[in-house]
Structures are given as structure tokens and as C-alpha cells.
Backbone bond lengths (Angstrom), bond angles and torsions (degrees), N, CA, C in turn:
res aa  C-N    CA-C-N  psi(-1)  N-CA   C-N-CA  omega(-1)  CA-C   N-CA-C  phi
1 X - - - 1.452 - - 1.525 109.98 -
2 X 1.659 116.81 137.59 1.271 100.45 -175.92 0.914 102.86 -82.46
3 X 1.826 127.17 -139.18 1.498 134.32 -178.18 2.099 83.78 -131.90
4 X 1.332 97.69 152.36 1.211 99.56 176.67 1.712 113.74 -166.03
5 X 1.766 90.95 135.60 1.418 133.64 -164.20 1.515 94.85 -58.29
6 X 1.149 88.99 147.27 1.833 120.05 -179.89 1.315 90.33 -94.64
7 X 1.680 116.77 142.09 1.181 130.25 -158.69 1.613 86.12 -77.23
8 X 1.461 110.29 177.29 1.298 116.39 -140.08 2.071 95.51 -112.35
9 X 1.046 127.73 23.53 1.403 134.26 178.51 0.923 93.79 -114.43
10 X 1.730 143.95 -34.11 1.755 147.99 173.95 1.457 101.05 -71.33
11 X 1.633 121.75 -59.20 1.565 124.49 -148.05 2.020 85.20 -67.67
12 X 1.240 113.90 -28.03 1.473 98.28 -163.57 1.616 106.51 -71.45
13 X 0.689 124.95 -35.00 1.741 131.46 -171.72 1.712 106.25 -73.10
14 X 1.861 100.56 -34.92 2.115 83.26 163.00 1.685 92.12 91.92
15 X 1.405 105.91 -4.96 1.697 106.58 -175.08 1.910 123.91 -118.95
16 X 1.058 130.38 138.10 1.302 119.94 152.74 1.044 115.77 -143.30
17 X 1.417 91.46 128.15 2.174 122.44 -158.96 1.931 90.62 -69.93
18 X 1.321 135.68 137.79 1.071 125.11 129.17 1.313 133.98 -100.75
19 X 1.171 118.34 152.15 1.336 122.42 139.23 1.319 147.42 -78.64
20 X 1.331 115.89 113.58 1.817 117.33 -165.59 1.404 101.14 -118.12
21 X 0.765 119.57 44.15 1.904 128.77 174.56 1.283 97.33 -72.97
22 X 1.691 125.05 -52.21 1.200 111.15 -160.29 1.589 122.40 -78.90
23 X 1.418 112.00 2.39 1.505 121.29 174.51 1.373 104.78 -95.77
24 X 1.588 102.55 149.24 1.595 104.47 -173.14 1.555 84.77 -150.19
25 X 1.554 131.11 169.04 1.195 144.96 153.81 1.672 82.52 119.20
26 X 1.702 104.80 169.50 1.735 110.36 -149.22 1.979 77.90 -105.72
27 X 1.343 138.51 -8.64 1.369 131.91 -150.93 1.927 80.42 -109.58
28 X 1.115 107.66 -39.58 1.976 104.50 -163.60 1.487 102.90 -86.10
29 X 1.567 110.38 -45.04 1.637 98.86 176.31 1.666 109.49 -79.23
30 X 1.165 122.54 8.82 1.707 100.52 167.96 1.741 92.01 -106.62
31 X 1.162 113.05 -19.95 2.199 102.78 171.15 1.353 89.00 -58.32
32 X 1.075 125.05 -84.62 1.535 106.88 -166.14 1.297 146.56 -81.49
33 X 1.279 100.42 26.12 1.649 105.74 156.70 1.565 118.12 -102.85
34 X 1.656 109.71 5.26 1.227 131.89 -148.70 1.554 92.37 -112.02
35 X 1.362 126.14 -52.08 0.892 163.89 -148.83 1.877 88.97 -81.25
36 X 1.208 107.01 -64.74 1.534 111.30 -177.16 1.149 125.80 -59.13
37 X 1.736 117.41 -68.12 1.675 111.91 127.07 1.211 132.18 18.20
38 X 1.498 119.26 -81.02 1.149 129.74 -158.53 1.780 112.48 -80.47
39 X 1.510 100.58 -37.77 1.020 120.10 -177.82 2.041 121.89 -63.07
40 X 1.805 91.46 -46.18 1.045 112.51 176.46 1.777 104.53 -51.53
41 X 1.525 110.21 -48.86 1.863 113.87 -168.35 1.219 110.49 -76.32
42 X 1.731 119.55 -1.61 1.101 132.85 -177.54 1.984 93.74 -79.52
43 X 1.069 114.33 -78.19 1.200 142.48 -164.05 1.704 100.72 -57.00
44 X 1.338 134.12 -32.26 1.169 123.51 163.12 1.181 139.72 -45.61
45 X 1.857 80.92 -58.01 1.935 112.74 172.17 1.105 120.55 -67.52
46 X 1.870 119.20 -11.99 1.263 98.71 178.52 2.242 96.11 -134.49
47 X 0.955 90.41 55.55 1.530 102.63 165.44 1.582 113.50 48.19
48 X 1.386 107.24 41.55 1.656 114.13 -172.37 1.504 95.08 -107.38
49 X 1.414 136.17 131.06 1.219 120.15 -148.94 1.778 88.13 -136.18
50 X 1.310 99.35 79.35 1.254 135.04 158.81 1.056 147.37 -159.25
51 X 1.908 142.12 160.30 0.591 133.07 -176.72 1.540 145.02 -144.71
52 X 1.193 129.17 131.17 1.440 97.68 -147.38 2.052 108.27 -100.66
53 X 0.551 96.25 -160.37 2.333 74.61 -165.95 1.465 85.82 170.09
54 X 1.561 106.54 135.91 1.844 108.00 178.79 1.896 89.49 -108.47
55 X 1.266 107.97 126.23 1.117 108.06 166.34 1.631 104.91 -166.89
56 X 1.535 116.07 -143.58 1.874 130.42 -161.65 1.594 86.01 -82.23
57 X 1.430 102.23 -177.90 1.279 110.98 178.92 1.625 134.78 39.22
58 X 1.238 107.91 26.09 1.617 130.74 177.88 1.438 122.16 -47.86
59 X 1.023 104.16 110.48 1.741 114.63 -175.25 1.689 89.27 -89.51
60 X 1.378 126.59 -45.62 1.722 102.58 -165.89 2.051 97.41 -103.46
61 X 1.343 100.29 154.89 1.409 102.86 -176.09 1.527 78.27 -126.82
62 X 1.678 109.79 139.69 1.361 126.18 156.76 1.264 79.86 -116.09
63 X 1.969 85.37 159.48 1.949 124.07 170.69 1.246 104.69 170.04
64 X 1.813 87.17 147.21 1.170 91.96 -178.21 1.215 140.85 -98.86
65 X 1.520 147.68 156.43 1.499 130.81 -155.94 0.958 124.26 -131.13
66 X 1.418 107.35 140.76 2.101 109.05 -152.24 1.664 90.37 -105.83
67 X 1.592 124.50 31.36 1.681 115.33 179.12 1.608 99.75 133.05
68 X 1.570 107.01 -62.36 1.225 108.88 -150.50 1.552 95.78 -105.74
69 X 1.333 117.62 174.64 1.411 107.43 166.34 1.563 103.01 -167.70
70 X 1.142 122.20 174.57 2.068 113.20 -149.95 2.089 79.82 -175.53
71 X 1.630 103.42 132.26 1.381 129.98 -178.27 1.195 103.01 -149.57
72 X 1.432 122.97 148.12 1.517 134.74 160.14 1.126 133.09 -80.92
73 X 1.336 127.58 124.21 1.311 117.06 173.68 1.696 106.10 -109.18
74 X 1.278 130.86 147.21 1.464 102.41 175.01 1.491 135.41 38.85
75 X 1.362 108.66 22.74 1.480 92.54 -164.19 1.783 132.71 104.22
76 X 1.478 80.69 -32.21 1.493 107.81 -169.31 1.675 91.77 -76.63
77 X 2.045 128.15 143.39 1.190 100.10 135.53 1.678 136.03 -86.34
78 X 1.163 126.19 175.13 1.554 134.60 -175.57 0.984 105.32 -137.52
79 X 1.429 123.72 111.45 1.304 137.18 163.89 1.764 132.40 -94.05
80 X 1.088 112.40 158.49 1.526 104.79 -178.36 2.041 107.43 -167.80
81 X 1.070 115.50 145.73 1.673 120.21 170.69 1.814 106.67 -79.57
82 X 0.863 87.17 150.26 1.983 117.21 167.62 1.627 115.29 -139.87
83 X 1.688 115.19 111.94 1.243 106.15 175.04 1.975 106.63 -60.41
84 X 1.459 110.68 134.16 1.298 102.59 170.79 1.746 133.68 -64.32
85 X 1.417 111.05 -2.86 1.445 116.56 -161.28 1.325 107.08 -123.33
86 X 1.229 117.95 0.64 1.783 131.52 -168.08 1.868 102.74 -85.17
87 X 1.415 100.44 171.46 1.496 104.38 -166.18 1.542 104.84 -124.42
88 X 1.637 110.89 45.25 1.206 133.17 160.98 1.515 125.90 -159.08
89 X 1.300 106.39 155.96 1.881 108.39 -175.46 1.469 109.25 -100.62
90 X 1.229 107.01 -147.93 1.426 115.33 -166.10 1.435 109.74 -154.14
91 X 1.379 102.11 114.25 1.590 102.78 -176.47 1.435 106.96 -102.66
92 X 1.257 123.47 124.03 1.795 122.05 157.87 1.715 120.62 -126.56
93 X 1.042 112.12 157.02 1.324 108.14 -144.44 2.200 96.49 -145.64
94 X 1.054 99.86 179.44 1.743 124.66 -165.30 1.421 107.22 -126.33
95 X 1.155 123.97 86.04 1.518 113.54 179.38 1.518 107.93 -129.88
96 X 0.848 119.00 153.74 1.916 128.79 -162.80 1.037 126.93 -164.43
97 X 1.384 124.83 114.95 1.058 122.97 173.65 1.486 140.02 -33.76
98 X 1.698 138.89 139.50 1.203 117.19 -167.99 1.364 117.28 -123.05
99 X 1.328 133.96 86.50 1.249 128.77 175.73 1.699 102.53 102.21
100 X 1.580 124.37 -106.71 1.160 137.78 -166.20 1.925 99.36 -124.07
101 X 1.520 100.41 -7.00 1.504 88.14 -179.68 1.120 140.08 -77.77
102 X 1.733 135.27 110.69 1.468 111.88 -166.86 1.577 128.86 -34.68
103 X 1.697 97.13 -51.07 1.667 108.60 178.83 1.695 116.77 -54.64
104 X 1.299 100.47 137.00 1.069 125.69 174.22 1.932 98.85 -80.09
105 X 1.794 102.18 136.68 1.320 101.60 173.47 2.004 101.41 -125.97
106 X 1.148 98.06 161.92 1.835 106.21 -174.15 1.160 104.83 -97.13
107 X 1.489 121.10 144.42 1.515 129.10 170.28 1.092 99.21 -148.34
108 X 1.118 131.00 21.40 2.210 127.61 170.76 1.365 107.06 -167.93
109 X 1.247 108.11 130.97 1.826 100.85 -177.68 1.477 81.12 -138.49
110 X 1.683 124.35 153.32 1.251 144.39 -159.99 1.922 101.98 -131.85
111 X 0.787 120.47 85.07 1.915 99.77 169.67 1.396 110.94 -100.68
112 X 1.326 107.08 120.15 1.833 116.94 148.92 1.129 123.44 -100.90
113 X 1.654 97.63 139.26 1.252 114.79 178.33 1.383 129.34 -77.74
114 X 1.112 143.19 -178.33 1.486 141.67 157.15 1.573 103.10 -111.51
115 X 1.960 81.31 122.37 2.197 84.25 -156.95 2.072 83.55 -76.20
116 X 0.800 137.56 -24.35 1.516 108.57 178.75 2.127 125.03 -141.45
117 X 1.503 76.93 79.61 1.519 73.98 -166.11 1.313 125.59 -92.55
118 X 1.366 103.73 155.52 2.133 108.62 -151.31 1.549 104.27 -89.62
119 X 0.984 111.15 169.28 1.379 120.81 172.56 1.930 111.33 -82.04
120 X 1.029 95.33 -29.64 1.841 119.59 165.99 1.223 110.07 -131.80
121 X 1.375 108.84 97.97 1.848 103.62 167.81 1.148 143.13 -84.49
122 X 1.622 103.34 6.42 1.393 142.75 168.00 1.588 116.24 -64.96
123 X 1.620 103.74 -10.22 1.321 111.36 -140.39 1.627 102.00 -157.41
124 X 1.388 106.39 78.36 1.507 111.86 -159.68 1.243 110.82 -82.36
125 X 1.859 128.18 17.74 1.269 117.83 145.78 1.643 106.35 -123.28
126 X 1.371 109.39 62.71 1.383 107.42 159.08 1.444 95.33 -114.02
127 X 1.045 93.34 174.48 2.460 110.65 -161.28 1.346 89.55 -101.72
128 X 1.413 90.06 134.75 1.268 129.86 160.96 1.830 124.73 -20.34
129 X 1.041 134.31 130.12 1.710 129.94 -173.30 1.138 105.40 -71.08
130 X 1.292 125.23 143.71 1.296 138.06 161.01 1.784 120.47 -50.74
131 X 1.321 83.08 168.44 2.001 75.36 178.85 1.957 114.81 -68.92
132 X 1.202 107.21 -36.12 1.010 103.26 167.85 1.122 127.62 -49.46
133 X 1.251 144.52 -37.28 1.446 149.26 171.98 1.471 117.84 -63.61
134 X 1.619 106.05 -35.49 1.582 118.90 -169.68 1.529 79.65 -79.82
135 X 1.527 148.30 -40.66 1.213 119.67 -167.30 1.209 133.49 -72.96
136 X 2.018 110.66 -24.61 1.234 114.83 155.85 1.384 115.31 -72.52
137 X 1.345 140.99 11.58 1.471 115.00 -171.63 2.077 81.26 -104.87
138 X 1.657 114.03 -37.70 1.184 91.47 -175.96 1.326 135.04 -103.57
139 X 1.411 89.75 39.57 1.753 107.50 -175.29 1.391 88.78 -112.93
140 X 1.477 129.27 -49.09 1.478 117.24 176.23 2.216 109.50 -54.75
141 X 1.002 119.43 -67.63 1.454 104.96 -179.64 1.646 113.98 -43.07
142 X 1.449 116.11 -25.20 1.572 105.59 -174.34 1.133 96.53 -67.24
143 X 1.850 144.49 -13.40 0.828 135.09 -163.57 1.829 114.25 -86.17
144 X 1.513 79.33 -46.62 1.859 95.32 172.20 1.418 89.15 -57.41
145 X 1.189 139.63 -58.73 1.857 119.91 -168.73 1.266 112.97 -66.01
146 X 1.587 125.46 -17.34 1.755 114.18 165.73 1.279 119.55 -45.88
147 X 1.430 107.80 -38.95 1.663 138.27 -163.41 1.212 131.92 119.73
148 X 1.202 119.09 20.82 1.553 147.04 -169.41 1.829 108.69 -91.92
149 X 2.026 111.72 52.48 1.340 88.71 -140.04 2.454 94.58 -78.56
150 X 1.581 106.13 -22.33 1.197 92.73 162.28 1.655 134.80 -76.96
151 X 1.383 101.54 144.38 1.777 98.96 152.90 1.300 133.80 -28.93
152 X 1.449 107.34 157.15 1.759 117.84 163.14 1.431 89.24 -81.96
153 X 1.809 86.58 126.15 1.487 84.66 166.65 1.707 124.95 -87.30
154 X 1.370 99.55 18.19 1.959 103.37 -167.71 1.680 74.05 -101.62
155 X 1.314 150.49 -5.17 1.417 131.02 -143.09 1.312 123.20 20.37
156 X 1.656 120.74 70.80 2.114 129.09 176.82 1.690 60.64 -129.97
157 X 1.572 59.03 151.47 1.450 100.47 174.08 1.524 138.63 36.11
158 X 1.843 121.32 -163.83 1.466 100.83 -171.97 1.490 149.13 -77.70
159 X 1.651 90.68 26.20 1.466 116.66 -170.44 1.594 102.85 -94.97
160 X 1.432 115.57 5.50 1.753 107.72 -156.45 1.027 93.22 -69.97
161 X 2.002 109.27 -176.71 1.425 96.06 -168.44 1.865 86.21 -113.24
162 X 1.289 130.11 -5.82 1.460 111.33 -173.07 1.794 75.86 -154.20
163 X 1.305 117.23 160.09 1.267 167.84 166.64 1.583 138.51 -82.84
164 X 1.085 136.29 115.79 1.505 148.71 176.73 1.635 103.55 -99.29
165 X 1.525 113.04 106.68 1.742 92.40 177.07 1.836 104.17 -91.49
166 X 1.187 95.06 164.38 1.529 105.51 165.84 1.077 112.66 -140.89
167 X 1.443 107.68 109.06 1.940 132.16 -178.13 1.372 101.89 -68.97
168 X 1.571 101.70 103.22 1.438 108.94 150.53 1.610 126.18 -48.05
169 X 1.588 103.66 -177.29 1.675 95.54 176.52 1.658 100.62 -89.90
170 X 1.293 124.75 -2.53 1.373 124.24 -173.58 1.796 111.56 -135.49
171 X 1.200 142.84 131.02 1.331 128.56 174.39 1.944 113.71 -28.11
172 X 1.455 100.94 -30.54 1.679 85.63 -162.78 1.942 98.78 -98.34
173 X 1.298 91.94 11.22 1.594 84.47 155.41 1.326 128.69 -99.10
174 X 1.465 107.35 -11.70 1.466 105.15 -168.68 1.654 111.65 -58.76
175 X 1.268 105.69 153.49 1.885 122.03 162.47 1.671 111.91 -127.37
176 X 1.482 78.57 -169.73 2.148 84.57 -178.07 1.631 68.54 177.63
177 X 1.967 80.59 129.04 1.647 119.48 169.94 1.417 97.94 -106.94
178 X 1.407 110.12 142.96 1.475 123.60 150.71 1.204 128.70 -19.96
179 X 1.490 136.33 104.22 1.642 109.47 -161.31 1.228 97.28 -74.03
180 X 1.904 102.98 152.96 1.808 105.41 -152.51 1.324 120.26 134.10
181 X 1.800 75.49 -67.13 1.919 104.02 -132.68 1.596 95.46 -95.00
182 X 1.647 122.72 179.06 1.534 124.46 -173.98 1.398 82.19 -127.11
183 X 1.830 122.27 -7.12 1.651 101.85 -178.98 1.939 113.34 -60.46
184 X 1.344 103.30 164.88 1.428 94.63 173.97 1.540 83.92 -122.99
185 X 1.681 99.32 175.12 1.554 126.18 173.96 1.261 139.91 -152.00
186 X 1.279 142.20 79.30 1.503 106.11 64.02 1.800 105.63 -78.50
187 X 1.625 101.45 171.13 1.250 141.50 6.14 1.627 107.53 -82.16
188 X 1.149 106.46 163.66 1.627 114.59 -160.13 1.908 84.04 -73.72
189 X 1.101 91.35 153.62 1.892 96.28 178.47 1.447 110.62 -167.58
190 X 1.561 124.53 116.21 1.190 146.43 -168.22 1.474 116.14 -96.71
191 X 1.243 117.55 125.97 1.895 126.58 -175.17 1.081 96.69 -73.24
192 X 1.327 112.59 152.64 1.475 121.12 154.97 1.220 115.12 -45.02
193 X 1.398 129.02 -64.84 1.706 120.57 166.77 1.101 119.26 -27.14
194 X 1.476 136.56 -60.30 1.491 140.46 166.37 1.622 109.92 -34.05
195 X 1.201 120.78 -63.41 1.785 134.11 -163.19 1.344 95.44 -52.76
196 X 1.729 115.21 -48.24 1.250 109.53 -130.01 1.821 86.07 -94.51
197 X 1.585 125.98 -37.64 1.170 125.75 130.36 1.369 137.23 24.80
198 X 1.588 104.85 -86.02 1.764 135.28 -161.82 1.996 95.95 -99.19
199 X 1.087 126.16 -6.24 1.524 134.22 -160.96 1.699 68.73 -98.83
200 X 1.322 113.17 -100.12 1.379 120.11 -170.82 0.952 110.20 -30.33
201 X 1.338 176.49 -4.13 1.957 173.65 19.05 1.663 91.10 46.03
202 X 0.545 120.87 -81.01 2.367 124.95 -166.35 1.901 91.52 -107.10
């Protein structure tokens, strides 16, 4: 999969507005305002010249998903599943060809969440993840909506493509390493592959 550019009336402004209306609960709306934040001081410090800001005119819609989940294309609806207990979301997105150009450019990116995901999802009475965990699962899809739609292929950092959690003694201790990897997460932390990636796109 390549990586692919946000149509070119978004990439100029350096911004993408979200919308987080569709998340509710006090553990998912502070992941992702946390998540943006974090992401944003990421992207300063390392010369990624974008930014992400929840406000009007919203190119990305987060929400969260109880199984099922339904997006527009044209008019059209688009549907798709999300296990609810898993320790990843689901990014889908709007990309279209422009004129004579092979490349495909983005003008709508969609993320769902998983409204309750376990610390073992193998294991449908283990407790619920801490906020920390929900912030890496929805700081990694904001990434697939930059245009980042493959993995790191070294699996570092928040580009991996699957997860190892490690249950704290309290929800706000929990993490999840790269499966692999001995990194932990939070704090959110970006590979060189990723930077060098999201630099070339913004």
C-alpha cells in the first residue's frame, strides 16, 4: 500500500479539523484529546508540518463502535465490522483520483474505535484498558488518516501493526509494546520510517 496525500486545498493550510462528537465516555474522550496533544509536540519537534486541531469543517470523523459501523461515500452508505474488545481501530478513508493523475489524493478519513477494549481479548472477562492504551490505539489510526495507510515494517514504534499489552496494577498503568519489541507505550514514539514517511505527505 502506498502512503497517500491529502488533496491539495487541506495539505495547504498545514491543518486537519476533526470531529470527535462521536466518542463519548470520560476514559476515550481524554485518549483523544491526549492523543492530539501529544501527537501535535511530536510533529513540531520533528519537522512534520502539520497539524491536527478539533474544530468546523472536519475532514477526519472519529466514533466509536459497538460491532457495526456505516460511512458515506457519495451518498452511498459504507459499511464495515470492528471487534468491540480488540486493541485496535479502524481507519477508512475517501481517496480519488485527480484529473490525469495516477495518485490517488484524500479528502475524508473515518476512524472507529473499539467502544470497549480488554486488556486480554481472548478473555471476555478481563477489564477494560486504561486510558493510556486507548491513546495509543487512537493516536496510531490518526496516523493511517494522515495517509500512512501501511505499517512500519521494523514494528518501533506507533506505526506497529499489532500489539503486546502489559496490565498494569491499575488501568492507568497499563502499556502495549510492539509485538517483538521491549519498547513500551505510552509515551507515544515515532520511527524514523514513520517521520521520514509523514515529512514527505506535510
Amino acid at each position: 500500500m502506498a502512503d497517500v496525500s491529502w488533496i491539495s486545498s487541506v495539505r495547504s493550510t498545514g491543518t486537519l479539523n476533526i470531529d470527535k462528537s462521536g466518542v463519548h465516555g470520560a476514559a476515550w474522550s481524554s485518549a483523544v484529546s491526549a492523543a492530539i496533544r501529544e501527537l501535535n509536540t511530536l510533529f513540531t519537534g520533528n519537522q512534520v508540518n502539520v497539524t491536527l486541531a478539533v474544530g468546523e469543517s472536519a475532514v477526519i470523523l472519529v466514533a466509536l463502535s459497538s460491532g457495526r459501523y456505516t460511512f458515506q461515500v457519495d451518498g452511498t452508505n459504507q459499511s464495515g465490522t470492528l471487534r468491540t474488545d480488540i486493541l485496535h481501530g479502524a481507519t477508512r478513508s475517501i481517496d480519488r483520483q485527480t484529473g490525469r493523475n495516477v495518485n490517488f489524493n484524500r479528502e475524508r478519513a473515518y476512524i472507529f474505535l473499539p467502544l470497549n477494549p480488554r486488556v486480554n481479548p481472548r478473555v471476555a472477562s478481563s477489564r477494560l484498558v486504561g486510558e493510556p492504551v486507548m491513546r495509543v490505539i487512537v493516536a496510531h489510526e490518526f496516523l493511517h488518516a494522515l495517509g500512512l495507510d501501511a505499517h512500519d515494517p521494523a514494528f518501533e514504534g506507533l506505526l506497529s501493526q499489532s500489539w503486546t499489552p502489559n496490565e498494569g496494577r491499575r488501568p492507568a498503568g497499563d502499556t502495549v509494546s510492539p509485538f517483538g519489541g521491549t519498547a513500551t507505550l505510552p509515551p507515544l514514539t515515532l520511527s524514523a520510517d514513520t517521520l521520514s514517511r509523514l515529512r514527505a505527505l506535510w
